[in-house]
C-alpha angles and dihedrals in degrees: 000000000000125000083254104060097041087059086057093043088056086050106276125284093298093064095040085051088057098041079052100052090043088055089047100250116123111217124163113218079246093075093044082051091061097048083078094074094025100039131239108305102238087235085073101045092088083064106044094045086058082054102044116055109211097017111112144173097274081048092057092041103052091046083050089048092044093048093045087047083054111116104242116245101231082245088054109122085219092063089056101049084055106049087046 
């Protein structure tokens, strides 16, 4: 399972917005948009877990692992905050 479709699994991006703000914590779409090139930070698995039945810790993990395995494209926003 990749980071996107376990965004769309939780709901998308709108209904991950609003379980964040319930639990206090402000996020654009915009952020959950990006997760998709920089992975899930582990502080909002809790949250996506409670939206997304059958997606658990090890699930997360290994689509972070996979992403951050990717090979960058030389335009990749994560290529240029390493090499700042």
């Amino acid at each position: 399972m990749t980071i996107s479709q376990i965004i769309r699994a939780a709901g998308g991006a709108r209904d991950i917005v609003a379980a964040m703000a319930k639990d206090g914590t402000i996020m654009t779409r915009w952020a959950v948009y990006r997760w998709s090139r920089h992975g899930i930070p582990d502080t909002h698995w809790r949250v996506i877990m409670q939206l997304a039945p059958g997606v658990d810790e090890s699930m997360i993990y290994r689509a972070n692992e996979a992403l951050r395995r990717a090979p960058l494209a030389d335009n990749d926003d994560r290529r240029i905050a390493a090499s700042a």
